[in-house]
C-alpha positions as CSV (number, residue, x, y, z in Angstrom):
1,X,193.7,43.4,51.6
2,X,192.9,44.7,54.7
3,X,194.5,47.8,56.1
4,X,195.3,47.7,59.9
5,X,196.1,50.3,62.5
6,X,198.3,50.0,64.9
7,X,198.1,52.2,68.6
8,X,199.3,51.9,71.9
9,X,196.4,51.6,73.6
10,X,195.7,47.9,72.2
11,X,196.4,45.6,69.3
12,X,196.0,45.9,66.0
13,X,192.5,46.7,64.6
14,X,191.0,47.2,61.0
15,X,190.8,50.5,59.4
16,X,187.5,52.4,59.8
17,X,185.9,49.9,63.0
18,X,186.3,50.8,66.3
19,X,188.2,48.9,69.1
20,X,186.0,46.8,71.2
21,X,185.9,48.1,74.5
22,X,186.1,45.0,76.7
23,X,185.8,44.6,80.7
24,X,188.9,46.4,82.6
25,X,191.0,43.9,84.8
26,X,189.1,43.7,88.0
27,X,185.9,45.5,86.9
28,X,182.8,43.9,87.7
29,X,180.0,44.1,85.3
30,X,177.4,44.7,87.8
31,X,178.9,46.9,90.0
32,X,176.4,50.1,89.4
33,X,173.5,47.9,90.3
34,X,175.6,47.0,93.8
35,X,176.5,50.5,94.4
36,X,172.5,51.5,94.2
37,X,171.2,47.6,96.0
38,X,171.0,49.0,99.9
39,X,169.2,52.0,98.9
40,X,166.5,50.1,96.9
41,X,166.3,47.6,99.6
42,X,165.8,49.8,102.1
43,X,163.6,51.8,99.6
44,X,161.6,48.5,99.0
45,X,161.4,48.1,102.3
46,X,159.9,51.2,103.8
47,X,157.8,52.1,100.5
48,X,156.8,49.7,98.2
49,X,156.3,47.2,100.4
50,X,153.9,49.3,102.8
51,X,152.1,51.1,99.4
52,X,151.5,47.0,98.4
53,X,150.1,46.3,101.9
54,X,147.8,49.2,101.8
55,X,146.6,48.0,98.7
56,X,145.6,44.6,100.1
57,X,144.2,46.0,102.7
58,X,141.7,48.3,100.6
59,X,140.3,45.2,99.4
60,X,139.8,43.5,103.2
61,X,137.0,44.3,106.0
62,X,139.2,44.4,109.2
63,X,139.3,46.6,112.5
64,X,142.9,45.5,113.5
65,X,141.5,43.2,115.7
66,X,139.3,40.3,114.2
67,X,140.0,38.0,111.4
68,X,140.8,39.8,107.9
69,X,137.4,39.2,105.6
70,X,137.6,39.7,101.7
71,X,135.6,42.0,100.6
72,X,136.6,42.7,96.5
73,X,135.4,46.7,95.5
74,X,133.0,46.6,98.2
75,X,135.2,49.7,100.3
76,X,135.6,51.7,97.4
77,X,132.2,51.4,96.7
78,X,131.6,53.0,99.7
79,X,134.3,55.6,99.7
80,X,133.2,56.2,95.9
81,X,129.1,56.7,97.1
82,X,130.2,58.9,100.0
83,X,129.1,62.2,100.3
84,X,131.7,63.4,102.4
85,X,134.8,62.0,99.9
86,X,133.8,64.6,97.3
87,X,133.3,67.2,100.5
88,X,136.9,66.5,101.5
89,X,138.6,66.1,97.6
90,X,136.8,70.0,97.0
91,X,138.4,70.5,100.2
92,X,141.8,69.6,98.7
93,X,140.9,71.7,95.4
94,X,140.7,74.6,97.3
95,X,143.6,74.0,99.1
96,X,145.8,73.4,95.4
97,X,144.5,76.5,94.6
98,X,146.0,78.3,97.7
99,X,148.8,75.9,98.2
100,X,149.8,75.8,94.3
101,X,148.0,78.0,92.6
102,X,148.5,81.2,93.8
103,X,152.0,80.6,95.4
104,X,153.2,80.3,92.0
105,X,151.7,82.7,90.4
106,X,153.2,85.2,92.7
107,X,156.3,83.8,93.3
108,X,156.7,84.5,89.3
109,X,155.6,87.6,89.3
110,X,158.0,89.1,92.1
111,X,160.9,86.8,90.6
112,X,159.7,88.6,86.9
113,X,160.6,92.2,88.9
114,X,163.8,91.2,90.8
115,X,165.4,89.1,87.9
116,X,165.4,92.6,85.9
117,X,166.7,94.1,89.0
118,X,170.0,93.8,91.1
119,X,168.8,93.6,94.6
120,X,171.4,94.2,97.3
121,X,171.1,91.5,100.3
122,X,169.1,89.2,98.0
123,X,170.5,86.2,100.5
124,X,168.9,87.6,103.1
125,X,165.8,87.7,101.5
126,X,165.8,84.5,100.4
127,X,166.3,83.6,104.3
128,X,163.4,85.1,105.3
129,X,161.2,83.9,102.3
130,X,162.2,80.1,102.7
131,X,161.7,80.1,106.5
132,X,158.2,79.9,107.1
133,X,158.4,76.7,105.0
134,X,161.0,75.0,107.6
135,X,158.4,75.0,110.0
136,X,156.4,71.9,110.7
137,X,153.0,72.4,109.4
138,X,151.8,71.1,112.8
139,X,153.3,74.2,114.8
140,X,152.5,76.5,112.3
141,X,148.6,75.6,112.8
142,X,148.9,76.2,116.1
143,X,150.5,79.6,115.9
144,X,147.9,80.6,113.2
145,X,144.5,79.1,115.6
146,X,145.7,81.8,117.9
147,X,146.1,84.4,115.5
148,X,142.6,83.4,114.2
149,X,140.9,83.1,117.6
150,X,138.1,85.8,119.0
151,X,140.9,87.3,120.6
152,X,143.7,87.0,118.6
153,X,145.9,89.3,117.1
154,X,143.8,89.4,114.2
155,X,140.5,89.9,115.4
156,X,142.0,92.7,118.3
157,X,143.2,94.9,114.8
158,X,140.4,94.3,113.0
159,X,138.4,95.4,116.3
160,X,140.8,99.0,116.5
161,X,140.6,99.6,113.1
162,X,136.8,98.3,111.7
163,X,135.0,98.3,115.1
164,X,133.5,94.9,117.0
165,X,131.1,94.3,114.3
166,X,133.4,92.7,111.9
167,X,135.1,90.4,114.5
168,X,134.8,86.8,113.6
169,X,135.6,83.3,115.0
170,X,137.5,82.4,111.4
171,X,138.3,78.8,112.6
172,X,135.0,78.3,113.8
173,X,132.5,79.9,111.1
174,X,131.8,76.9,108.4
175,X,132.3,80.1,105.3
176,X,135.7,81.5,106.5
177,X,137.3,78.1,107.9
178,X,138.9,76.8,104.7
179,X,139.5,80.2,102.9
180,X,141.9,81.0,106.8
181,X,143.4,77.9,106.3
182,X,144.4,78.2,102.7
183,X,146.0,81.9,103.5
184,X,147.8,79.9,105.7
185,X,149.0,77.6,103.3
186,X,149.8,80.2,100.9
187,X,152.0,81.7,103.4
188,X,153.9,78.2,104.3
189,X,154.5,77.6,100.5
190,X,154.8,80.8,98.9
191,X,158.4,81.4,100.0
192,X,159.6,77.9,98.9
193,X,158.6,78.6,95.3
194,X,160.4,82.1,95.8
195,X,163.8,80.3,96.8
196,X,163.0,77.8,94.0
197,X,162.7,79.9,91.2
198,X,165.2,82.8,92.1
199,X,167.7,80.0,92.1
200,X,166.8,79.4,88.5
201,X,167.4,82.7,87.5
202,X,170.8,82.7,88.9
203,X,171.6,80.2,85.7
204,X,170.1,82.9,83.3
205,X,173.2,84.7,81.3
206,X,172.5,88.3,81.4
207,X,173.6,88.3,78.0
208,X,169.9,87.0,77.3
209,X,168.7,90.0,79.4
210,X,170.5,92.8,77.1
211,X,169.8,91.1,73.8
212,X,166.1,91.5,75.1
213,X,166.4,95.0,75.8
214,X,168.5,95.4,72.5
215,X,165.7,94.2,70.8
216,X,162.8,96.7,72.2
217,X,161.2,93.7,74.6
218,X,159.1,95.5,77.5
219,X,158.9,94.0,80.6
220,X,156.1,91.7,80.1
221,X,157.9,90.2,76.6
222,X,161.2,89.8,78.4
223,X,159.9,87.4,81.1
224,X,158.2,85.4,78.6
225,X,161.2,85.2,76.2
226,X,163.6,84.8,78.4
227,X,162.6,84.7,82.5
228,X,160.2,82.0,82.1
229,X,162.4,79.5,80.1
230,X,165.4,80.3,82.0
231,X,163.3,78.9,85.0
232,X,161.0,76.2,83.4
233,X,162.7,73.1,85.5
234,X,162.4,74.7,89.1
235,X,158.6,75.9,88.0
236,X,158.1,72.3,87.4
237,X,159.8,71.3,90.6
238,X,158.2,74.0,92.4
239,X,154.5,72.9,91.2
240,X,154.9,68.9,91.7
241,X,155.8,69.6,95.5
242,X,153.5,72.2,96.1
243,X,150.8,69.9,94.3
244,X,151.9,66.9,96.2
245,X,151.5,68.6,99.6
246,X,148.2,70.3,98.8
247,X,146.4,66.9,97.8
248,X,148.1,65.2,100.6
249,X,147.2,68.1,103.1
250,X,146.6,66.4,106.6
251,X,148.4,68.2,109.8
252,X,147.4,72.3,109.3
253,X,143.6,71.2,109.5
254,X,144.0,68.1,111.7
255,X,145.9,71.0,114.4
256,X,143.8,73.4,113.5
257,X,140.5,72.9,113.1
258,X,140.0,68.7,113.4
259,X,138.4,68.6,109.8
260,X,135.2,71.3,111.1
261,X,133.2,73.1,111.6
262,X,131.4,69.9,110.2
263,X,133.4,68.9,107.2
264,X,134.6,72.1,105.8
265,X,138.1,71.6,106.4
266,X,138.0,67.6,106.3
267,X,141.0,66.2,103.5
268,X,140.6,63.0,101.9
269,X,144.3,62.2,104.5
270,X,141.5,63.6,107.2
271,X,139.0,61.3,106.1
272,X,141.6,58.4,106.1
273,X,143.0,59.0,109.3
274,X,139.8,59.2,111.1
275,X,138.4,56.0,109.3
276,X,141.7,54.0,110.3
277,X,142.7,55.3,113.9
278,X,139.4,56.5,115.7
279,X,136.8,54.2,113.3
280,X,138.9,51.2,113.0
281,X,137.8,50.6,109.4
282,X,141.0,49.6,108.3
283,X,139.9,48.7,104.6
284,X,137.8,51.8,104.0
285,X,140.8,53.7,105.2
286,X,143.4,51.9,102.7
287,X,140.9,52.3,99.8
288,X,140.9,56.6,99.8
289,X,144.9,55.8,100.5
290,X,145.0,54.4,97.2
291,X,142.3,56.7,95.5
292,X,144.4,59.7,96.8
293,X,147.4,58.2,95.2
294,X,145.8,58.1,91.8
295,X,144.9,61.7,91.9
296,X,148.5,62.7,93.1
297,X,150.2,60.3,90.3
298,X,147.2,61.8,87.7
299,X,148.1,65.8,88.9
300,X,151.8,65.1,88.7
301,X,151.4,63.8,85.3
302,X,149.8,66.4,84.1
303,X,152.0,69.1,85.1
304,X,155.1,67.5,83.9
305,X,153.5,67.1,80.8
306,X,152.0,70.8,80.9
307,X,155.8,71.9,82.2
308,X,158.9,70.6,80.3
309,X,162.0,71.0,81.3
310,X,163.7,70.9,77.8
């Protein structure tokens, strides 16, 4: 015989099953996909859509003007047997390296000192870190071209302190071009990952911190036993944007130094730009659009599957 339990949330129900929990009076089963419908539409709209287009395109011959022509693999072919796409993707290497690379590698170093550390005005400090990186890209090029210019504020100390012989058009000598603009970057990212991962150590119990120090862990054991994990989700956060913007790197050298002296400074979203807008070859254009989205998707992978957050 079955043994039945009563409660006064709902009727009777056999012993060890669970109520079924039905729909509420006036709930609608589909309401979470309503709530989120207007942001995927307009999502659709502005993104997919356009990233769906530009893969149509990458497969046409068209200036904007004449009659579209299919062309199948033909304009990667051509972006893919370029000299000048490899150019501009080293281009973009170098600037991971300065963009990514090194801004994280000292943003965890200083965050290694002050999270074993009380810092008075640490607020302020952030402030200051974070805004070079609420500038637009676009002014800070041009601030940095006149810093970088024959007489700049750069070249004029260099001049008092080294003599005239070591003044040097940065911007304009093909060696020194991209190794100016990376510092640049460095110094338009660097504070962002400082902000990032200083708020992660906020969420670190200092508990952790004196069970370390309990233990007989040196500085160098401590951040890797404790600092690092306590912060693994903003380093992963910190190097997928920093990544993201290095690859995709197109206003500091378009303001800067229009992709020369020659192609030293030329980005694949250089490349692109100039083969759509001022060479009207629409098709080549949309082909290193896609290309460049591989790489991003393939270097994004990677570091989420390099960097857990659990």
């Amino acid at each position: 015989m079955a043994v039945t339990v009563t409660t006064d949330a709902g009727p009777a129900t056999p012993a060890g099953r669970r109520p079924r929990r039905g729909v509420r009076r006036g709930e609608v089963r589909g309401m979470p996909y309503l709530l989120i419908l207007p942001g995927f539409i307009f999502y659709a709209l502005f993104v997919l859509v356009p990233i769906a287009d530009t893969v149509r395109l990458s497969f046409l011959e068209w200036d904007g003007l004449s009659p579209q022509t299919w062309v199948g693999l033909d304009n990667y072919l051509q972006v893919l047997t370029d000299p000048n796409t490899w150019t501009s993707l080293r281009v973009s290497l170098v600037f991971v390296v300065f963009g990514c690379v090194l801004p994280v590698t000292l943003a965890l170093l200083l965050v290694g000192i002050i999270a074993r550390t009380r810092i008075r005005g640490l607020s302020f400090f952030r402030f200051v870190f974070f805004l070079p990186y609420t500038i637009a890209l676009a002014v800070v090029a041009i601030a940095w071209r006149w810093l970088y210019s024959l007489d700049g504020s750069l070249n004029a100390i260099i001049k008092a302190v080294f003599g005239s012989d070591l003044v040097r058009p940065f911007l304009g000598d093909a060696g020194l071009a991209l190794p100016a603009l990376g510092v640049v970057a460095l110094w338009a990212t660097f504070g962002f990952v400082v902000v990032m991962l200083l708020s992660g150590t906020q969420h670190i119990p200092k508990e952790l911190y004196e069970a370390a120090r309990i233990d007989g862990a040196g500085p160098v054991r401590e951040f890797f036993t404790v600092t690092l994990p306590g912060i693994r989700h903003e380093l992963r956060v910190s190097l997928v944007m920093t990544l993201t913007l290095s690859l995709r790197i197109f206003d500091l050298p378009l303001m800067a130094t229009q992709g020369g002296p020659g192609y030293a400074t030329t980005t694949p979203s250089l490349m692109m730009y100039r083969d759509v807008f001022v060479n009207g070859q629409i098709g080549p254009g949309a082909a290193i659009a896609v290309l460049l989205t591989l790489v991003i998707f393939i270097g994004v992978g990677l570091v989420n599957r390099l960097v857990r957050s659990e």
